[in-house]
Structures are given as structure tokens and as C-alpha cells.
mmCIF file of the N, C-alpha and C atoms, coordinates in Angstrom:
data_MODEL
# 
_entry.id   MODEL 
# 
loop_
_atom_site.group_PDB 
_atom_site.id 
_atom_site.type_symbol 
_atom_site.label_atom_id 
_atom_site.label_alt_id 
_atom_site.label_comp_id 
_atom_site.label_asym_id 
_atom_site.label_entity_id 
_atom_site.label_seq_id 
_atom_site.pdbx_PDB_ins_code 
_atom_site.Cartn_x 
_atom_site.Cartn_y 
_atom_site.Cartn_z 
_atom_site.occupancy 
_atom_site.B_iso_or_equiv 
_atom_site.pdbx_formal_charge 
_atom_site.auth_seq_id 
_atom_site.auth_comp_id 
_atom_site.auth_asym_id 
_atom_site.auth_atom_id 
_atom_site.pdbx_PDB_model_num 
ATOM 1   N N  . UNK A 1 1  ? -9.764  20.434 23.917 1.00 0.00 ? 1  UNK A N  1 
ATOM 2   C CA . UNK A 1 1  ? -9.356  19.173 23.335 1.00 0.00 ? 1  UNK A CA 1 
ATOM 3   C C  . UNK A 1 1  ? -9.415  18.047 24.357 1.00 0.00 ? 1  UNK A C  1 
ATOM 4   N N  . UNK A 1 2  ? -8.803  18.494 25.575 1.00 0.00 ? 2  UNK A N  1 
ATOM 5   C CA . UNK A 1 2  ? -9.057  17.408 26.084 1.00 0.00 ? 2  UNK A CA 1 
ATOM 6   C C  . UNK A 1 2  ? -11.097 16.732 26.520 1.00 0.00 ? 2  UNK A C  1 
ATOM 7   N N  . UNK A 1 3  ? -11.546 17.583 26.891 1.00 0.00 ? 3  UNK A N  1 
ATOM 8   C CA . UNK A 1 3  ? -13.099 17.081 26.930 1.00 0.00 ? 3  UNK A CA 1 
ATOM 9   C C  . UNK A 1 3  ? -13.172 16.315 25.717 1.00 0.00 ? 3  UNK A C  1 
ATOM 10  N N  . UNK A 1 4  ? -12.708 16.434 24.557 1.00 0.00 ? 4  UNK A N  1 
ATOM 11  C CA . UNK A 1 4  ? -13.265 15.754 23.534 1.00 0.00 ? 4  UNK A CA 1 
ATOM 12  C C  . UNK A 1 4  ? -12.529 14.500 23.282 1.00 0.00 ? 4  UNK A C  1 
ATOM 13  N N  . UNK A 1 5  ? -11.214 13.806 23.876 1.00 0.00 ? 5  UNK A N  1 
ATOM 14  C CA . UNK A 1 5  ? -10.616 13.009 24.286 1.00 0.00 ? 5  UNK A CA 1 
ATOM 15  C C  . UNK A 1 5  ? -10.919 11.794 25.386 1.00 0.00 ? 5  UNK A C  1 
ATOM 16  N N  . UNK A 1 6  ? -11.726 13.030 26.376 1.00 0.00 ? 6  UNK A N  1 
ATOM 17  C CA . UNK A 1 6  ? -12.328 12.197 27.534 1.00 0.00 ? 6  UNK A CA 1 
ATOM 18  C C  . UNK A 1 6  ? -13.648 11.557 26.797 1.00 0.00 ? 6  UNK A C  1 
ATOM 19  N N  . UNK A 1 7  ? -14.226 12.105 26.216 1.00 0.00 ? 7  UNK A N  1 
ATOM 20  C CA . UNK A 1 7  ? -15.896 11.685 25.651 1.00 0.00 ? 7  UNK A CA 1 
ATOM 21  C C  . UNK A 1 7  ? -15.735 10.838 24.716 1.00 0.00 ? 7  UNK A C  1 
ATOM 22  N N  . UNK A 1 8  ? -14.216 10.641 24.401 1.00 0.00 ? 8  UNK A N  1 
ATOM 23  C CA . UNK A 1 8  ? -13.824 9.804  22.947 1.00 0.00 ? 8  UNK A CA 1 
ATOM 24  C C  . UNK A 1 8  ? -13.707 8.263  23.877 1.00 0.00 ? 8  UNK A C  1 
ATOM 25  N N  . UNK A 1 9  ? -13.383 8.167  24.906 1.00 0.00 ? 9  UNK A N  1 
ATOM 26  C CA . UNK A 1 9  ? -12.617 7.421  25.912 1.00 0.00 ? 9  UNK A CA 1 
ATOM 27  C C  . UNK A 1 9  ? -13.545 6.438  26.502 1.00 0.00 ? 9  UNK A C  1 
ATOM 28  N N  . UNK A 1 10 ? -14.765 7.590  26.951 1.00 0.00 ? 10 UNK A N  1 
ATOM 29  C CA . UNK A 1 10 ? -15.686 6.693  27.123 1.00 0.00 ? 10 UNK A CA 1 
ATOM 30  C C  . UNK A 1 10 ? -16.842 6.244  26.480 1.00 0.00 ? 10 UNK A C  1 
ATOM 31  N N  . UNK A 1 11 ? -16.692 6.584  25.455 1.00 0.00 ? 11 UNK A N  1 
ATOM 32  C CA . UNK A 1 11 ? -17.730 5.783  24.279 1.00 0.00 ? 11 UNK A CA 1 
ATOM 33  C C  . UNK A 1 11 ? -17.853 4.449  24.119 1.00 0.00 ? 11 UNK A C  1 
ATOM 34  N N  . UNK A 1 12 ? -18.169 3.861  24.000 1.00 0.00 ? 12 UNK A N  1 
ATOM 35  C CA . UNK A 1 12 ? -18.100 2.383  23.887 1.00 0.00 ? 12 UNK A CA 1 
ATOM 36  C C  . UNK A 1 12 ? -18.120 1.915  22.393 1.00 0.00 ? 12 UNK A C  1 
ATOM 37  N N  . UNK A 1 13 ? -17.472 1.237  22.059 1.00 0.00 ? 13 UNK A N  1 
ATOM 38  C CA . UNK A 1 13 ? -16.625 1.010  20.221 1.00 0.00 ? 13 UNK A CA 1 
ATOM 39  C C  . UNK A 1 13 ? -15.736 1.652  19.702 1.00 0.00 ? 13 UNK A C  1 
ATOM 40  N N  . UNK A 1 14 ? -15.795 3.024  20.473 1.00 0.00 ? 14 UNK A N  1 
ATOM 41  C CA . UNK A 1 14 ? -14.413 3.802  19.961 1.00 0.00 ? 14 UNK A CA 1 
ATOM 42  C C  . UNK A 1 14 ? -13.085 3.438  20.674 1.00 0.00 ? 14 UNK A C  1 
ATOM 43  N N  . UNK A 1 15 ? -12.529 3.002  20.116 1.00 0.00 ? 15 UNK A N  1 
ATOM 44  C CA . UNK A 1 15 ? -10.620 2.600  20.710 1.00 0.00 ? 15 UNK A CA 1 
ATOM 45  C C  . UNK A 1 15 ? -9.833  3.840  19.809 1.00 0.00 ? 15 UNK A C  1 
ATOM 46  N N  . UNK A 1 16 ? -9.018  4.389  20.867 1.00 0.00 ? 16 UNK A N  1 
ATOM 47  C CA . UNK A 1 16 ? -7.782  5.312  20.398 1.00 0.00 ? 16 UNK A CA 1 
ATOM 48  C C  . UNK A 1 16 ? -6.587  4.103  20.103 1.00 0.00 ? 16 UNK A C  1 
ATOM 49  N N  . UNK A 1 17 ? -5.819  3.805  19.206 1.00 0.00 ? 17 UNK A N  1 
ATOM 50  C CA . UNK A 1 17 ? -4.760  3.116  18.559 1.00 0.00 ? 17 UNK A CA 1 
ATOM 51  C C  . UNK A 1 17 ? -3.663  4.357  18.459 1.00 0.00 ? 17 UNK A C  1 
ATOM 52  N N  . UNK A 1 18 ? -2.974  3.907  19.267 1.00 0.00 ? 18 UNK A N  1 
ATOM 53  C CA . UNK A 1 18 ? -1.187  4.298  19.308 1.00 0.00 ? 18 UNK A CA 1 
ATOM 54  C C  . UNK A 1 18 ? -0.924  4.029  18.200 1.00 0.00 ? 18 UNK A C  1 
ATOM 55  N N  . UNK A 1 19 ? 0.112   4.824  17.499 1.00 0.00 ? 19 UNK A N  1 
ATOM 56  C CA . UNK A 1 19 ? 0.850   4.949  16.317 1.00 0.00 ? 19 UNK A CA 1 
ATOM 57  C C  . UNK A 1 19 ? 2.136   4.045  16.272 1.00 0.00 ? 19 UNK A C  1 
ATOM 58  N N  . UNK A 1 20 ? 1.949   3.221  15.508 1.00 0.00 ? 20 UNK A N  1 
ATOM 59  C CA . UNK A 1 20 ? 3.057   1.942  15.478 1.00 0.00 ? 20 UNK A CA 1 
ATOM 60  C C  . UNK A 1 20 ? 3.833   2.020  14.269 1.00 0.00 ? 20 UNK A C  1 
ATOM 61  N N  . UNK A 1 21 ? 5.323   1.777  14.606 1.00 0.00 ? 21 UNK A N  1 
ATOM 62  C CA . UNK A 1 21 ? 5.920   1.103  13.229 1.00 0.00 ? 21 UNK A CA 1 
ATOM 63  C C  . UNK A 1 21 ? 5.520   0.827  12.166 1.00 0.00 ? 21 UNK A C  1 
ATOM 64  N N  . UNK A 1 22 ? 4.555   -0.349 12.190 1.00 0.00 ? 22 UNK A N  1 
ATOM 65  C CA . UNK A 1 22 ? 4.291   -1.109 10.739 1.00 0.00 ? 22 UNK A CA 1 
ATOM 66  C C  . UNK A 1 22 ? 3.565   0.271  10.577 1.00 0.00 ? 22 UNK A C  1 
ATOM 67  N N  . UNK A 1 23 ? 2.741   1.090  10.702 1.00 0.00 ? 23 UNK A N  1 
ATOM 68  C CA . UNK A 1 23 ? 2.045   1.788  9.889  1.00 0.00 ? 23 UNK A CA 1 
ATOM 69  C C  . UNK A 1 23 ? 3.296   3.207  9.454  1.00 0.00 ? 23 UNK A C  1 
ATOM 70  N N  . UNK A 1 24 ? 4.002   3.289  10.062 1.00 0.00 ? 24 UNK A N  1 
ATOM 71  C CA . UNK A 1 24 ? 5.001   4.550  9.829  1.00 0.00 ? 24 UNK A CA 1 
ATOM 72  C C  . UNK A 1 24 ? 5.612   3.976  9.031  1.00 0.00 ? 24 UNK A C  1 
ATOM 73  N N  . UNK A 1 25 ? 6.245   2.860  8.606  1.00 0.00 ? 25 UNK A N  1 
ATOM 74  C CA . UNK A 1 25 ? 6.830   2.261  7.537  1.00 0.00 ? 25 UNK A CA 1 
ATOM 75  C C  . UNK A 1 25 ? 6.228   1.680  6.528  1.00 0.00 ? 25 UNK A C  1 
ATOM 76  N N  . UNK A 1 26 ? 4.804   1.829  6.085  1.00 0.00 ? 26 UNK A N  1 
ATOM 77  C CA . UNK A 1 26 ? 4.470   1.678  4.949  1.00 0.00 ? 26 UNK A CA 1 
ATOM 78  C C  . UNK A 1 26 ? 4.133   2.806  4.095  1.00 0.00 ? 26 UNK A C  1 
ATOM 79  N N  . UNK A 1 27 ? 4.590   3.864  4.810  1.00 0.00 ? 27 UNK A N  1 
ATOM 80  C CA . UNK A 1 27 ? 3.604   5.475  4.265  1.00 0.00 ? 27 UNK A CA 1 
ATOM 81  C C  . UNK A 1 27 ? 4.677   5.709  2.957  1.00 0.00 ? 27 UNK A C  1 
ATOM 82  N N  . UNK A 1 28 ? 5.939   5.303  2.913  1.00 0.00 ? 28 UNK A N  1 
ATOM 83  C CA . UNK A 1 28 ? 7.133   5.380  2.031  1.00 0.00 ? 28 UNK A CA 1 
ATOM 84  C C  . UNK A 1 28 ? 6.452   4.818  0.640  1.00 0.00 ? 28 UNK A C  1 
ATOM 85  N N  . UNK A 1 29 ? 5.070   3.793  1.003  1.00 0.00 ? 29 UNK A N  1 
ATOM 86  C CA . UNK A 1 29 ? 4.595   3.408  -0.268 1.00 0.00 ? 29 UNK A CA 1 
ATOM 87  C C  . UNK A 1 29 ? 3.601   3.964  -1.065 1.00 0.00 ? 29 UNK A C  1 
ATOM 88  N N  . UNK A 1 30 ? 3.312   5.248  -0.308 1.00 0.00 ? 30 UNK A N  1 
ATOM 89  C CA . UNK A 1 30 ? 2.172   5.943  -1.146 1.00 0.00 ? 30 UNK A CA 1 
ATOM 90  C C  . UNK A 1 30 ? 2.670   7.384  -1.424 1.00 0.00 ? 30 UNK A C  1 
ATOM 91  N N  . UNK A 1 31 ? 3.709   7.338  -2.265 1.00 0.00 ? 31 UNK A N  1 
ATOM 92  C CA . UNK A 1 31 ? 4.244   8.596  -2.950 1.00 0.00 ? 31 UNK A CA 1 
ATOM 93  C C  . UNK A 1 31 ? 3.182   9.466  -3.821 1.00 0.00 ? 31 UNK A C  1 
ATOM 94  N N  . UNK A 1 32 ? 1.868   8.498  -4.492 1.00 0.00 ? 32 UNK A N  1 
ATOM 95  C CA . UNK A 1 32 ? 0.906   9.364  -5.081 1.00 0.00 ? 32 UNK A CA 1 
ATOM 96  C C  . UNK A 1 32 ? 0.550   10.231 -3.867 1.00 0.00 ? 32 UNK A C  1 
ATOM 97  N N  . UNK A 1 33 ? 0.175   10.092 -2.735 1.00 0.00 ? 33 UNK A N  1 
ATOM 98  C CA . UNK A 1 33 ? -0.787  11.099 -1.569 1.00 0.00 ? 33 UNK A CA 1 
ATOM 99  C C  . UNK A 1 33 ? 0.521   11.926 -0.815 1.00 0.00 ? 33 UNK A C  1 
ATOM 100 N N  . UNK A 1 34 ? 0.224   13.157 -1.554 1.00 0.00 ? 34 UNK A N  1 
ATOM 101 C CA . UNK A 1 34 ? 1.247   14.396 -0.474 1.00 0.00 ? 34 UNK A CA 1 
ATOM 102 C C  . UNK A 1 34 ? 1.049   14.787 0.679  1.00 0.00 ? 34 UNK A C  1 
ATOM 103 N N  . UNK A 1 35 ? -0.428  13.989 1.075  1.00 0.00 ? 35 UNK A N  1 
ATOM 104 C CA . UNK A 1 35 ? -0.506  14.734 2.910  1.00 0.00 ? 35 UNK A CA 1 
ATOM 105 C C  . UNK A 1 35 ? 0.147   13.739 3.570  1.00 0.00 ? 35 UNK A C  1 
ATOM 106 N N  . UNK A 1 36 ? 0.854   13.774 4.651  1.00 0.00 ? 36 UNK A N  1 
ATOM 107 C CA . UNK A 1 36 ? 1.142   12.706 5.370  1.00 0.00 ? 36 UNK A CA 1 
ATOM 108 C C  . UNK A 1 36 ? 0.133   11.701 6.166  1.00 0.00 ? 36 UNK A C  1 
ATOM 109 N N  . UNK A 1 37 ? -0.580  12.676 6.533  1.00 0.00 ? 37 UNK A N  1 
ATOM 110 C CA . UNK A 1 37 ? -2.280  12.382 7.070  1.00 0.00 ? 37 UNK A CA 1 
ATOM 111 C C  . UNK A 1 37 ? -2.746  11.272 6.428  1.00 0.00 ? 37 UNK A C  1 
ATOM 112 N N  . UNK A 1 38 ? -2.568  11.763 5.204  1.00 0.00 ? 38 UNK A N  1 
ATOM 113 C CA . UNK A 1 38 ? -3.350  10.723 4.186  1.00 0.00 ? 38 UNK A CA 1 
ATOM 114 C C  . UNK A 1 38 ? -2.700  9.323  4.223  1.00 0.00 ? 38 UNK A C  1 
ATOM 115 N N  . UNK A 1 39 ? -1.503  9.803  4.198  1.00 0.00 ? 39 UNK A N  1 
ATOM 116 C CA . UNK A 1 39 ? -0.720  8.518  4.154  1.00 0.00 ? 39 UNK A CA 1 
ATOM 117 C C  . UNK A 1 39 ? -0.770  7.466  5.165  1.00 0.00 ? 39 UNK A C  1 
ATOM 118 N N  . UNK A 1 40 ? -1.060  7.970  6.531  1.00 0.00 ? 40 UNK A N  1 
ATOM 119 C CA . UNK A 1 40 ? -0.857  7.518  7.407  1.00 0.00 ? 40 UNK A CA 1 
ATOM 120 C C  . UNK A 1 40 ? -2.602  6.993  7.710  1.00 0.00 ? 40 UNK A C  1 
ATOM 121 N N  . UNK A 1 41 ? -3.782  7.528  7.071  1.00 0.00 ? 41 UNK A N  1 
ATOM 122 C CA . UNK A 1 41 ? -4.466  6.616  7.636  1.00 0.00 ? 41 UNK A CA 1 
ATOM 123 C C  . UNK A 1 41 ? -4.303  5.764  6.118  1.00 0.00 ? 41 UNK A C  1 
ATOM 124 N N  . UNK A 1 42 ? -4.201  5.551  5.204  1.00 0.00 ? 42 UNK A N  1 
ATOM 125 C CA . UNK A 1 42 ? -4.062  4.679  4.002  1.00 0.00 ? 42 UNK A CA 1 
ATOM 126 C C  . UNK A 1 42 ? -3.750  3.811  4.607  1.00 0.00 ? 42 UNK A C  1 
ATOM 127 N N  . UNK A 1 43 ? -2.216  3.760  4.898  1.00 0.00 ? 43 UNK A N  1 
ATOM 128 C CA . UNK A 1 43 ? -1.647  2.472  5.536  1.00 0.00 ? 43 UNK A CA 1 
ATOM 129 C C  . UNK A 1 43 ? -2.514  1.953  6.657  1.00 0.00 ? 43 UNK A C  1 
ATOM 130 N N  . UNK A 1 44 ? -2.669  2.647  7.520  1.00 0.00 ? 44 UNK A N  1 
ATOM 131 C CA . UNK A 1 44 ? -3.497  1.921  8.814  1.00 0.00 ? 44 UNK A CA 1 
ATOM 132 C C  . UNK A 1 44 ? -4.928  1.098  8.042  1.00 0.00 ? 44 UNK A C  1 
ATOM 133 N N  . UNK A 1 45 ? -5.499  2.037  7.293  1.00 0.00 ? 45 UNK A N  1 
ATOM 134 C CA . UNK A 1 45 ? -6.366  0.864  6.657  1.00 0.00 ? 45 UNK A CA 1 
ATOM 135 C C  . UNK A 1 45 ? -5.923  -0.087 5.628  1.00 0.00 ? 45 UNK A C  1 
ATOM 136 N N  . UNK A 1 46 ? -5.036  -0.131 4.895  1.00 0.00 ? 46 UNK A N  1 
ATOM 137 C CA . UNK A 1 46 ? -4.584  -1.272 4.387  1.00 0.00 ? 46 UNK A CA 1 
ATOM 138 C C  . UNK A 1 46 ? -3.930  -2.432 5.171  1.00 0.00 ? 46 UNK A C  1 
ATOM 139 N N  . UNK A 1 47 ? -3.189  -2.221 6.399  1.00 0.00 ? 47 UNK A N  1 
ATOM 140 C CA . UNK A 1 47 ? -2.684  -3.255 7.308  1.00 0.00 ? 47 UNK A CA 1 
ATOM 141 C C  . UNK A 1 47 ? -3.979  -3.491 8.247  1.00 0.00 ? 47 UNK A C  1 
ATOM 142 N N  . UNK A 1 48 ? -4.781  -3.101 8.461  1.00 0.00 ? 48 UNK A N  1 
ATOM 143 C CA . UNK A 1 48 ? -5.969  -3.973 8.858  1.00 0.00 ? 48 UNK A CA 1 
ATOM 144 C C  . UNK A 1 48 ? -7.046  -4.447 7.932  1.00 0.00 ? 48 UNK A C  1 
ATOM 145 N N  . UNK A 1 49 ? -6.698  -4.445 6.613  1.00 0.00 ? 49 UNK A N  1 
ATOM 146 C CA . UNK A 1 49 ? -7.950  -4.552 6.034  1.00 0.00 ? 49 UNK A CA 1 
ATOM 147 C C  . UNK A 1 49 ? -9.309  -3.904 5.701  1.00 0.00 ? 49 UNK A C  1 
ATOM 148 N N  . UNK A 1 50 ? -9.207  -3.396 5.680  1.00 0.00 ? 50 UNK A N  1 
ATOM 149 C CA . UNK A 1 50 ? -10.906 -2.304 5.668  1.00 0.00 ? 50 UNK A CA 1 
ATOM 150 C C  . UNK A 1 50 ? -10.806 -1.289 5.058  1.00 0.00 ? 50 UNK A C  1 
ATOM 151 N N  . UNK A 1 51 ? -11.885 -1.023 4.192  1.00 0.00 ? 51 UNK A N  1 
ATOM 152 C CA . UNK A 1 51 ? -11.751 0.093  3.538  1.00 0.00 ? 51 UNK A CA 1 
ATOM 153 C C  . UNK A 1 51 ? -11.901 1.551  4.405  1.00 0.00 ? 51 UNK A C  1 
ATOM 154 N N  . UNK A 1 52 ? -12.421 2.515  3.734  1.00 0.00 ? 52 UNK A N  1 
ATOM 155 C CA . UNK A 1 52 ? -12.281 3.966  4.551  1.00 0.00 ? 52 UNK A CA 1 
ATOM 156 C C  . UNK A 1 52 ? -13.382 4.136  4.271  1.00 0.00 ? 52 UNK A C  1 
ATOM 157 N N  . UNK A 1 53 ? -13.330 5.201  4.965  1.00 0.00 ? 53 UNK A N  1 
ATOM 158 C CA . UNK A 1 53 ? -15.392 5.823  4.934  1.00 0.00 ? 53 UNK A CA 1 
ATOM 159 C C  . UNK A 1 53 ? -14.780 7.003  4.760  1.00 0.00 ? 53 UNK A C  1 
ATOM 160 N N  . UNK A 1 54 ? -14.557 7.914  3.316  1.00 0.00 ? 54 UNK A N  1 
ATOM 161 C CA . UNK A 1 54 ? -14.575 8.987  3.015  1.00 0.00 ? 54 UNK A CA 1 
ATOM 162 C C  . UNK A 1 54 ? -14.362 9.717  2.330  1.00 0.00 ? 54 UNK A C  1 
ATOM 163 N N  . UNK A 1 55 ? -14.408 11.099 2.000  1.00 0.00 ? 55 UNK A N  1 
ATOM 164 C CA . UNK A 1 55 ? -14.481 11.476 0.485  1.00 0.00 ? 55 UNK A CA 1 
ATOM 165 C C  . UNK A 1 55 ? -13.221 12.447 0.541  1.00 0.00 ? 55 UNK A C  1 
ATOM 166 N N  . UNK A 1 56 ? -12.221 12.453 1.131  1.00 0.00 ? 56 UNK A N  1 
ATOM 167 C CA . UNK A 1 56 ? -11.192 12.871 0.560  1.00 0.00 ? 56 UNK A CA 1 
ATOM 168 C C  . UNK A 1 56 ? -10.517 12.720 -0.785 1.00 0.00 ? 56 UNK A C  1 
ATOM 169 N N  . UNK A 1 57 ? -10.569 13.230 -1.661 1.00 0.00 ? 57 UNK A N  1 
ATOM 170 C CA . UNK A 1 57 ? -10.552 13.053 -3.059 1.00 0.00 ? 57 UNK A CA 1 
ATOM 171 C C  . UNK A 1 57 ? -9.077  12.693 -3.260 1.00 0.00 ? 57 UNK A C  1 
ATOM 172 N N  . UNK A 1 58 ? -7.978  12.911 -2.570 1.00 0.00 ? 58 UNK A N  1 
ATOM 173 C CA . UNK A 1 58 ? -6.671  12.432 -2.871 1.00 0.00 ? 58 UNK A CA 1 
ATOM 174 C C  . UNK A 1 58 ? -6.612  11.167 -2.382 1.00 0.00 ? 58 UNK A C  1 
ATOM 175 N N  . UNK A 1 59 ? -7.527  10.701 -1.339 1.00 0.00 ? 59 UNK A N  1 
ATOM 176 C CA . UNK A 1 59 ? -7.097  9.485  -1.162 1.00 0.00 ? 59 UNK A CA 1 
ATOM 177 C C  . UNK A 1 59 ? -7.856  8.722  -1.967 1.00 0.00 ? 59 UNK A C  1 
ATOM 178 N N  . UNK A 1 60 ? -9.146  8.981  -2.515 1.00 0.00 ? 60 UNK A N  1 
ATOM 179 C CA . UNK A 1 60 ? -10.237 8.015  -3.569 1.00 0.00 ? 60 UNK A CA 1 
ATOM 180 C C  . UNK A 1 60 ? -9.576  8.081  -4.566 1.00 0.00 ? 60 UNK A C  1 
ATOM 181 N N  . UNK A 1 61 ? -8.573  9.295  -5.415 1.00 0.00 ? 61 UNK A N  1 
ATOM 182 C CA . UNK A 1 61 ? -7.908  9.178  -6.841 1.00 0.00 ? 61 UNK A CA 1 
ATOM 183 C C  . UNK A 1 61 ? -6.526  8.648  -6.406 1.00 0.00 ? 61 UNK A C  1 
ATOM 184 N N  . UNK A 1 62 ? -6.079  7.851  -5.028 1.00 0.00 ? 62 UNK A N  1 
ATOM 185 C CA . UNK A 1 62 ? -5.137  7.306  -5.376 1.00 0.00 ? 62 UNK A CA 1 
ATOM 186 C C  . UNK A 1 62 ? -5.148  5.875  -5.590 1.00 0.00 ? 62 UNK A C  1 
ATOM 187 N N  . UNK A 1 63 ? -6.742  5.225  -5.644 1.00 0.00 ? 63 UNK A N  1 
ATOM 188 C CA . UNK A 1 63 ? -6.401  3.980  -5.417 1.00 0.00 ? 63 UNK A CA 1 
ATOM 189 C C  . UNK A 1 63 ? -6.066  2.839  -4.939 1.00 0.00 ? 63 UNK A C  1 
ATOM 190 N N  . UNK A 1 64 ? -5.754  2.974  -3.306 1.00 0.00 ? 64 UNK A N  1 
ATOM 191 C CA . UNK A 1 64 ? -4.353  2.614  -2.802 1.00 0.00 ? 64 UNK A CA 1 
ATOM 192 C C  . UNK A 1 64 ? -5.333  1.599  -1.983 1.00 0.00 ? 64 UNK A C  1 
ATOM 193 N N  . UNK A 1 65 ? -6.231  2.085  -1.571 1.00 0.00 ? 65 UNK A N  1 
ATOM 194 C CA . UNK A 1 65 ? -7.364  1.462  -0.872 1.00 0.00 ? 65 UNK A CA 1 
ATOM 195 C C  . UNK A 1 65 ? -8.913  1.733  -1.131 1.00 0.00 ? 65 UNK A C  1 
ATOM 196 N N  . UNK A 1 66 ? -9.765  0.450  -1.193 1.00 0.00 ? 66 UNK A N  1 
ATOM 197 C CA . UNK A 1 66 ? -11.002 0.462  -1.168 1.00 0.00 ? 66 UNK A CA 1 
ATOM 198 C C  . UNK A 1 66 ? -11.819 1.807  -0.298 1.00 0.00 ? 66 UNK A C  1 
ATOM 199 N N  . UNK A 1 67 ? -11.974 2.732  -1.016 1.00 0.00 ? 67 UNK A N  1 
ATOM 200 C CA . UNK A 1 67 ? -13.183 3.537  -0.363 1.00 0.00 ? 67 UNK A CA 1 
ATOM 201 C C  . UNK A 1 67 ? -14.728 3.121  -0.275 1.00 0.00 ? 67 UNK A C  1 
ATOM 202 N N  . UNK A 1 68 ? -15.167 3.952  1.004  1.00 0.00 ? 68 UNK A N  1 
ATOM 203 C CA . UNK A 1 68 ? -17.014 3.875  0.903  1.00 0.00 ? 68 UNK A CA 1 
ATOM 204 C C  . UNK A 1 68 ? -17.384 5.120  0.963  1.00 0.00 ? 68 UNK A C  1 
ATOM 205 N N  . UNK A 1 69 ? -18.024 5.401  0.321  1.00 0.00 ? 69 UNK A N  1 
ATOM 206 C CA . UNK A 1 69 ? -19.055 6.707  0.317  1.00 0.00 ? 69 UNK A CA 1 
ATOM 207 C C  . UNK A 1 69 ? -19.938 7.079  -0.611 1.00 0.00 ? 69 UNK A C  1 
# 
């Protein structure tokens, strides 16, 4: 894990984002999605704006945010 941390690190466009408040306190709003996972990138893409790139089917049938795929 860690090699794949280091190679994440130095990529250039990839940023690792620390887990903040505002996103731990909006996950309370997506009671449709039972993974927490889910929840937690939902919110992170709804407080920045942007949709998701992916086909997780609980998060595309919840609505909550614009998917691409």
C-alpha cells in the first residue's frame, strides 16, 4: 500500500484531500445510500460541484448527484 501511495504522490493532477467536516456532516443527508463510502464520496462531490465518474449502481439510483458513465 504504501508504493501505491508514493506513486499516487507523485503523479502530477492527482491531490490526496484530507477528510473534513463539511463532508462528514453532510453524509446524515443521504439516508437512501447504505455504504458509508458512498456517502462520503456523494457529499465530497456535491460540495465541490462535479459530478462522479461511475457506475456504482447505488449511487446512480440515488440521485443525489449528477453521474458520468
Amino acid at each position: 500500500m504504501d508504493d501505491v501511495l508514493q506513486v499516487l504522490r507523485e503523479t502530477d493532477g492527482f491531490v490526496i484531500e484530507p477528510l473534513v467536516w463539511d463532508t462528514v456532516s453532510r453524509i446524515q443527508e443521504m439516508s437512501s445510500l447504505f455504504d458509508m463510502h458512498d456517502r462520503l464520496i456523494t457529499a465530497e462531490a456535491l460540495i465541490r460541484g462535479v459530478p462522479l465518474i461511475t457506475v456504482d449502481q447505488a449511487i446512480v439510483a440515488s440521485g443525489l448527484v449528477p453521474v458520468v458513465w
